[in-house]
C-alpha positions as CSV (number, residue, x, y, z in Angstrom):
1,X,-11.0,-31.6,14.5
2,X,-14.7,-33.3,15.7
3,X,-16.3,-32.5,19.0
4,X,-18.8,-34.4,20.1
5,X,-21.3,-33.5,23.1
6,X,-24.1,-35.4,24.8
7,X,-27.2,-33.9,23.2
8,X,-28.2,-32.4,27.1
9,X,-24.8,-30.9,27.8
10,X,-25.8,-27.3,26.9
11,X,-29.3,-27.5,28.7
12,X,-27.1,-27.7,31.9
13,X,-27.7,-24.8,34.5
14,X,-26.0,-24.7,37.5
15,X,-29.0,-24.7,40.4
16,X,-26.8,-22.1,43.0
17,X,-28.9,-22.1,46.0
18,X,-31.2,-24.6,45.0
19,X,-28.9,-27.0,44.6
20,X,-29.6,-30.2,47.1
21,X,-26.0,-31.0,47.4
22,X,-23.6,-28.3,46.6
23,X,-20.6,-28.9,45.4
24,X,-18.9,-26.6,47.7
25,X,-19.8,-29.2,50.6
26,X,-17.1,-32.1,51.3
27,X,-14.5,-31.6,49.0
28,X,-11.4,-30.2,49.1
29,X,-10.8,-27.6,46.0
30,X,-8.1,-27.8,43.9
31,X,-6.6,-24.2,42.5
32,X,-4.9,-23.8,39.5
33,X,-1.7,-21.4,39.5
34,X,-2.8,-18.7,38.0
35,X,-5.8,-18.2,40.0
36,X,-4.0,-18.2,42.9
37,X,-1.7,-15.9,42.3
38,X,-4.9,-13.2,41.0
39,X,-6.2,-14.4,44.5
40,X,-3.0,-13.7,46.6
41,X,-3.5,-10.0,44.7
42,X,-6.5,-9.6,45.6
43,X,-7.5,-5.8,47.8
44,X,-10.0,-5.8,50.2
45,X,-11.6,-8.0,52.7
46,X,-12.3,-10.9,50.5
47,X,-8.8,-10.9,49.4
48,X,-7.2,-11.1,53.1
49,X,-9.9,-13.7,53.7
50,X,-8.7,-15.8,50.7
51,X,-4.7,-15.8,51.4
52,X,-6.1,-16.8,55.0
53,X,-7.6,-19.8,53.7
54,X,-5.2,-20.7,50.5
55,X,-2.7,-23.6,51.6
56,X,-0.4,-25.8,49.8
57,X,-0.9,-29.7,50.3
58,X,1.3,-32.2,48.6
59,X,1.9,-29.7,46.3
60,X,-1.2,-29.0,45.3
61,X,-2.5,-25.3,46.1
62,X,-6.2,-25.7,48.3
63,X,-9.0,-24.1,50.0
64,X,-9.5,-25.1,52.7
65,X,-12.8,-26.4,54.3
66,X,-13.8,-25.0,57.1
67,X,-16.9,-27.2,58.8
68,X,-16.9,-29.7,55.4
69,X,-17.3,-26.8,53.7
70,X,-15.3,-24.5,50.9
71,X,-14.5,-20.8,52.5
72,X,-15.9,-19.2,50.2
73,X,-19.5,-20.7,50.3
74,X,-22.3,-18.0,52.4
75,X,-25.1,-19.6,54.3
76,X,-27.7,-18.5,51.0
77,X,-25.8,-21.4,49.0
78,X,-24.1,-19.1,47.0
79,X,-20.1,-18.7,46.1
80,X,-18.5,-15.4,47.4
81,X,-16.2,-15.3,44.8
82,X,-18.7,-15.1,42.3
83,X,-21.1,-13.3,43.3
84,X,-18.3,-10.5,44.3
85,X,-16.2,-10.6,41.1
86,X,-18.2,-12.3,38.8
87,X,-18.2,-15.9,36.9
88,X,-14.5,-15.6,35.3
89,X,-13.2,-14.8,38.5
90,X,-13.7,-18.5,39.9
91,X,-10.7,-21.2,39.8
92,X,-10.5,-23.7,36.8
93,X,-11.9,-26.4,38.7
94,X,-15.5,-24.4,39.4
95,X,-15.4,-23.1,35.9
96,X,-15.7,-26.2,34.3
97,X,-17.7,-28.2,36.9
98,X,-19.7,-30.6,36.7
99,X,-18.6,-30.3,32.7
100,X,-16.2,-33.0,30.9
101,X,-13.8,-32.9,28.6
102,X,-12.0,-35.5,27.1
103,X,-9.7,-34.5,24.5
104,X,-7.7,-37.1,22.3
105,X,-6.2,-35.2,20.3
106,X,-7.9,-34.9,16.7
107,X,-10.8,-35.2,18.5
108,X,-12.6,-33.9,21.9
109,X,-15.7,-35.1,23.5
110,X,-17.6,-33.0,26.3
111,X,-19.6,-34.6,28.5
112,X,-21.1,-33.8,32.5
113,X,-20.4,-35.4,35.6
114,X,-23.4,-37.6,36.9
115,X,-21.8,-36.1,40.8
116,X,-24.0,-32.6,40.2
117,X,-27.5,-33.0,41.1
118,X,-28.7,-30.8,38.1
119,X,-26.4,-33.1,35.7
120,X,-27.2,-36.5,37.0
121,X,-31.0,-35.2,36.7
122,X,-30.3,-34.5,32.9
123,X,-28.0,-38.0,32.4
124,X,-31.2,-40.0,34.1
125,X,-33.7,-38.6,32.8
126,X,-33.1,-38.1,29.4
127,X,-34.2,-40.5,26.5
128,X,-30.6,-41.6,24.8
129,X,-29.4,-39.9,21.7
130,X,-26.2,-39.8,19.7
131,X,-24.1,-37.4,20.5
132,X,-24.1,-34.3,18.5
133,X,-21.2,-33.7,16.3
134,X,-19.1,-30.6,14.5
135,X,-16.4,-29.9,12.8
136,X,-14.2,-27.2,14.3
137,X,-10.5,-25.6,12.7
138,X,-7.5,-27.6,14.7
139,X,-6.5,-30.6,16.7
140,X,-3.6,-32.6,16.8
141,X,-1.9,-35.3,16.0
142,X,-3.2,-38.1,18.5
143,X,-0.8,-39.9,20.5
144,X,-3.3,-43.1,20.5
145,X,-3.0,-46.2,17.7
146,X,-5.3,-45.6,15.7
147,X,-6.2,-48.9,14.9
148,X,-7.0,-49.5,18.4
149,X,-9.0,-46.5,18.8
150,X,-11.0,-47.5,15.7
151,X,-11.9,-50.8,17.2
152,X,-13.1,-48.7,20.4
153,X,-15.4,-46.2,18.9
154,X,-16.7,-48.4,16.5
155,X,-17.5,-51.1,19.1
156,X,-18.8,-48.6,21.8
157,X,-21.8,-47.6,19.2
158,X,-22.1,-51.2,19.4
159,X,-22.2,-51.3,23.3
160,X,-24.9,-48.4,23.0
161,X,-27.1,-50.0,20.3
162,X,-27.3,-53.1,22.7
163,X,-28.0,-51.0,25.8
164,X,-30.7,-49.8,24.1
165,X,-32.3,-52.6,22.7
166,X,-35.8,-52.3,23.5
167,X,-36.3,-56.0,23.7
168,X,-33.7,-56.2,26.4
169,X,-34.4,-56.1,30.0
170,X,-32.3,-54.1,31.9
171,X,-30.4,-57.1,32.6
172,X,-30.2,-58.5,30.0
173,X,-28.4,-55.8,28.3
174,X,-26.0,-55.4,30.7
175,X,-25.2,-59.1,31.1
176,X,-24.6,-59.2,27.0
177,X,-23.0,-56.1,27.2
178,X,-20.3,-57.5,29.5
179,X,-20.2,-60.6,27.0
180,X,-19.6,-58.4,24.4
181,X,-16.6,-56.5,26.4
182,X,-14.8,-59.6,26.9
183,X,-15.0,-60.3,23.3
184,X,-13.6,-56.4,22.2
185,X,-10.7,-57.2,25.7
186,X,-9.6,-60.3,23.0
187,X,-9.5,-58.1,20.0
188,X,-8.0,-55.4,21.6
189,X,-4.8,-57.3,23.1
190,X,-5.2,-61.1,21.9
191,X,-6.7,-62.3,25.1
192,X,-8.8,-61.9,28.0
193,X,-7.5,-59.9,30.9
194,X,-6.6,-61.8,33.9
195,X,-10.1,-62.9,36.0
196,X,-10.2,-63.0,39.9
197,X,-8.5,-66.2,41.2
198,X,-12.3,-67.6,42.6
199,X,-15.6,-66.0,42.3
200,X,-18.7,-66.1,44.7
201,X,-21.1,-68.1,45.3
202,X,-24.4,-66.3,43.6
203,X,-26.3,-65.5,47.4
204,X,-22.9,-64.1,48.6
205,X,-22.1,-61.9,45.5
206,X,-23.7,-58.8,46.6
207,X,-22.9,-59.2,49.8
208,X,-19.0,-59.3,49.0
209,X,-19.8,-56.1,46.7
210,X,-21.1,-54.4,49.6
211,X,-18.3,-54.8,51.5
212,X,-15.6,-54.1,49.1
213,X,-17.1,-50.3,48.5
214,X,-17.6,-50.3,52.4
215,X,-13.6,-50.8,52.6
216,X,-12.7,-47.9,49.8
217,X,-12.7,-44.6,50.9
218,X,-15.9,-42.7,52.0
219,X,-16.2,-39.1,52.2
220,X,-20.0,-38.8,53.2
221,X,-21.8,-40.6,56.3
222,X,-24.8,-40.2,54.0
223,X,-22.9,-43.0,51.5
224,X,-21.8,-44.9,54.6
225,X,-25.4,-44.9,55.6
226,X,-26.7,-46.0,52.6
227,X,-24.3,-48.9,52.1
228,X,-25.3,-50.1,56.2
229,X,-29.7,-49.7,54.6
230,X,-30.2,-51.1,51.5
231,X,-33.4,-51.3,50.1
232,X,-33.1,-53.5,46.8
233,X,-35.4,-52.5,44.0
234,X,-36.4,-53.1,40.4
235,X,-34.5,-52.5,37.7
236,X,-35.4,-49.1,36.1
237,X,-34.5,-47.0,32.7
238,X,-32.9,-44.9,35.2
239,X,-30.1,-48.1,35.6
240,X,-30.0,-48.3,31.7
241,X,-29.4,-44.5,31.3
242,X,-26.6,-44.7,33.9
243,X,-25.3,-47.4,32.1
244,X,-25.3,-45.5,29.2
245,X,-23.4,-42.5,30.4
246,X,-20.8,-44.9,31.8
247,X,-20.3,-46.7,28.8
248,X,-20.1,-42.5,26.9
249,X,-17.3,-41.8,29.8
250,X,-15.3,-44.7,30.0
251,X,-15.0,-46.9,27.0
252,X,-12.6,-44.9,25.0
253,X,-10.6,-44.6,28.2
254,X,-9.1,-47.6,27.4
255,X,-6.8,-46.6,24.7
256,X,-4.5,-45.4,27.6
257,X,-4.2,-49.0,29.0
258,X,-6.8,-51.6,26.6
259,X,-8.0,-52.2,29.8
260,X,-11.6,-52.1,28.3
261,X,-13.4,-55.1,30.5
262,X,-12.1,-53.8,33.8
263,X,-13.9,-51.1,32.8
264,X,-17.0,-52.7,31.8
265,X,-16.7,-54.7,35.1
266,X,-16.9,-51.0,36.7
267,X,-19.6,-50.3,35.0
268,X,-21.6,-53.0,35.7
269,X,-20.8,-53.5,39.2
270,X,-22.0,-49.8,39.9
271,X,-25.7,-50.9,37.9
272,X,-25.9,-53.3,40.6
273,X,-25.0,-51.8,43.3
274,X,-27.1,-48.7,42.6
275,X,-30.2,-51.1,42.2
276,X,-29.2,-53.0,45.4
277,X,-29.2,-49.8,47.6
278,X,-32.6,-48.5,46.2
279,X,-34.2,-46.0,47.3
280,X,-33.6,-42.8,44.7
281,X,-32.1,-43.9,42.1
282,X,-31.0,-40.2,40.7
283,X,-29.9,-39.0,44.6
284,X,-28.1,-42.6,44.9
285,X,-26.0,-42.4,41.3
286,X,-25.1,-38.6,42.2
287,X,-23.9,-39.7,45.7
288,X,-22.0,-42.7,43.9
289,X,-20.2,-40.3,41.6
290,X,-19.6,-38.0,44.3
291,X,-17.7,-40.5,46.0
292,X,-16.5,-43.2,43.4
293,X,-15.6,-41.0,40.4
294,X,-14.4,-38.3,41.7
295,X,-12.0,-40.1,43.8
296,X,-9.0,-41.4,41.6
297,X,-8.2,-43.7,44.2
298,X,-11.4,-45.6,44.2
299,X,-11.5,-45.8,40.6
300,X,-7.6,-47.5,40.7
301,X,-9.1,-49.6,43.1
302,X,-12.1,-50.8,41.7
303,X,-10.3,-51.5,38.2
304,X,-7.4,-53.7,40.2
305,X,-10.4,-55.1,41.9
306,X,-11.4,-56.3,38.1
307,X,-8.5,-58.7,38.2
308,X,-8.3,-59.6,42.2
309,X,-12.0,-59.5,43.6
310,X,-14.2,-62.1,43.9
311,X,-17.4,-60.1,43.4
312,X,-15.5,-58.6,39.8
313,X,-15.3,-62.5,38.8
314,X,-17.3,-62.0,34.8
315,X,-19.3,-65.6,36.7
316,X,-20.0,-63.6,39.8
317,X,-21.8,-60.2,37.9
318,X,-23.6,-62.5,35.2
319,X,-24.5,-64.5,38.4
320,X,-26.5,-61.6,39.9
321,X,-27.4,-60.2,36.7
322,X,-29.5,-63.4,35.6
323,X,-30.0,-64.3,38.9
């Protein structure tokens, strides 16, 4: 079996109580069984404080906040879990955070989440590379065609090699990289995925953006704030690196669906929207992941938007790409 990494996933270090933005702010955790029930064993005081604050929503087993923030977090930005019982004694979920792992079978790729400070720091600011790649015993046989996954790896190291085109602009790349999509969408199921019914004008098209991630859900009045103040900018490498760690996340997603130019759409939608809102672009994409990717239900609505949206129209992002 392969593994692939990004060539920065194991500089990662989590920054504890340096971090700007902890990830034990906002969210509501998600705890696996098995933690849970060590947790509901637990003696002492920090195990009668964690049955206290253990709940079952949905059917999912939570912490829950307390001020918008986990239980378990103390006011020197550390986790009392860990620093009590140590590293292995923390859920699934802040084990693995902010890393990535997508696993297809007889092949997995680890990756990290652009919503941790530290990682989107690493994503931004590092110079691309291929991923690093090793052969490990194991695997299994994939559940994917492979014909169709062949066409996606081989035309994502296309994607990449565009992206990072030295002769492209920033904007360039991106507008022939969305080109290029709709050509692999064709490939990939014999036509071109259904396009919004109209698209917008050019001078409204950011405009109706805007407003469509003002109408999904927000968890932050820091993003809510920064969608009411824009302050467009250039384009920067840091737009080109995001771009690249979208394309490393998402493009192979599509074997689930071939729904590879809803993706692409996605992608370059959150491009411009990032370099729309200005101001820093590392603080802005972690803030964007925080509240787009790691919300399924913005992601399923930003994909249907692919097909329904005006500002998703393929006319309406070249429009403001080459505007």
């Amino acid at each position: 079996m392969r593994i692939e990494k990004t060539d920065y996933f194991d500089q990662f270090s989590c920054l504890a109580d340096r971090c700007p933005d902890s990830c034990c702010h906002e969210w509501i955790l998600q705890v696996d069984e098995e933690t849970a029930r060590f947790y509901r064993r637990l003696p002492g005081p920090l195990g009668e404080r964690l049955r206290e604050v253990l709940q079952e929503e949905d059917g999912d087993i939570i912490l829950s906040p307390v001020d918008g923030k986990c239980p378990m977090w103390r006011p020197d930005g550390l986790c009392r879990i860990q620093a009590e019982l140590g590293h292995d004694a923390l859920c699934q979920t802040c084990r693995q955070f902010p890393r990535l792992t997508h696993d297809y079978g007889d092949f997995v790729e680890y990756g990290l989440e652009l919503s941790c400070p530290e990682a989107a720091r690493l994503i931004l600011t590092t110079p691309s590379a291929p991923l690093v790649s090793r052969e490990v015993p194991g695997g299994e046989e994939p559940a994917y065609d492979r014909q169709d996954m062949a066409l996606l790896q081989s035309t994502r190291d296309k994607a990449l090699s565009l992206l990072d085109d030295p002769a492209r602009t920033v904007a360039q790349a991106l507008s022939d990289l969305l080109r290029f999509a709709g050509q692999v969408q064709w490939d990939l199921t014999g036509g071109s995925l259904p396009e919004p019914e109209k698209c917008c004008p050019i001078d409204e098209g950011m405009a109706a953006m805007v407003d469509f991630f003002n109408g999904l859900e927000i968890l932050t009045d820091r993003w809510r704030r920064l969608l009411s103040h824009p302050a467009p900018g250039p384009w920067r490498e840091e737009h080109r690196r995001l771009a690249r760690y979208l394309i490393q996340r998402y493009w192979l997603q599509a074997i689930s669906d071939l729904e590879l130019l809803a993706r692409v759409k996605f992608l370059v939608a959150a491009c411009l929207l990032l370099r729309h809102l200005g101001s820093d672009v590392i603080a802005a994409a972690q803030l964007f992941s925080k509240e787009i990717e790691n919300d399924a239900d913005n992601i399923d609505a930003i994909l249907d938007a692919a097909y329904t949206h005006p500002a998703f129209h393929t006319s309406t992002l070249l429009g403001l790409l080459e505007a």
